[in-house]
N, C-alpha and C positions, 0 to 999 in steps of 0.2 A: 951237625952234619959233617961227615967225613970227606977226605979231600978227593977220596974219590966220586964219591958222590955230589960234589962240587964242580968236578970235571965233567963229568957225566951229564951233567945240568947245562954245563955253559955250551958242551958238543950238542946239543940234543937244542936250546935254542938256536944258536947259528946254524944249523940246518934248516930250520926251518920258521921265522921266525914269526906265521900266521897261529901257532897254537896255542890255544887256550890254557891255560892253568891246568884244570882238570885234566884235557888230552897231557900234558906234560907229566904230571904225576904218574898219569898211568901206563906210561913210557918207561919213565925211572924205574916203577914199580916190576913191571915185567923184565926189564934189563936187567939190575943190577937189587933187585927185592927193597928196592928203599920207599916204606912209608913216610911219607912227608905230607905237612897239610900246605894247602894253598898260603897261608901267611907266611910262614917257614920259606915255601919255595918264594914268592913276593921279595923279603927282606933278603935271604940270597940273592936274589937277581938284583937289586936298587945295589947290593953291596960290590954286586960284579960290574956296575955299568949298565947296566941293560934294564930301562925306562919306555914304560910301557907309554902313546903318546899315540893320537889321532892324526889321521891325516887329513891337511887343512883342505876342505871341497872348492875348487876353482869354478870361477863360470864359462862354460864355455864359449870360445869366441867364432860368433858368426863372420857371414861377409858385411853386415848389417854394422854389426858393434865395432867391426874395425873400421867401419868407416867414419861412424860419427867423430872419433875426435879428430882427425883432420878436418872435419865439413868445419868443427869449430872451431879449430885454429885457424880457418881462412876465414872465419866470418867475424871471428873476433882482431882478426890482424893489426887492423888500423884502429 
């Protein structure tokens, strides 16, 4: 891969950084004519920084759930 097309790849992530492999290549592909396969672009991006990683699901907090652990730390006090 060429350094442009390295550049090309790192601008085109930090803009945006919900798309897909596919949607990326075919960005590259129209911008700058670069065929590149999904693995190719993968191994460029782990090599640039940029690790692909789920976001952890939190639960949400009622007026319910925030109460309970104070109910328990008064009941367990003594």
């Amino acid at each position: 891969m060429t350094a442009q097309g390295q550049c090309m790849l790192k601008h085109t992530v930090r803009r945006s950084r919900q798309l897909s492999a596919e949607s990326i290549a075919k960005i590259l592909q129209t911008l700058c004519s670069l065929q590149i396969s999904t693995t190719t672009e993968h191994r460029e991006l782990n090599g640039m920084g940029f690790h692909s990683r789920a976001a952890k699901s939190k639960p949400y907090i009622t007026k319910c759930n925030a109460k309970r652990p104070m109910q328990w730390c008064k009941a367990c006090r003594h």
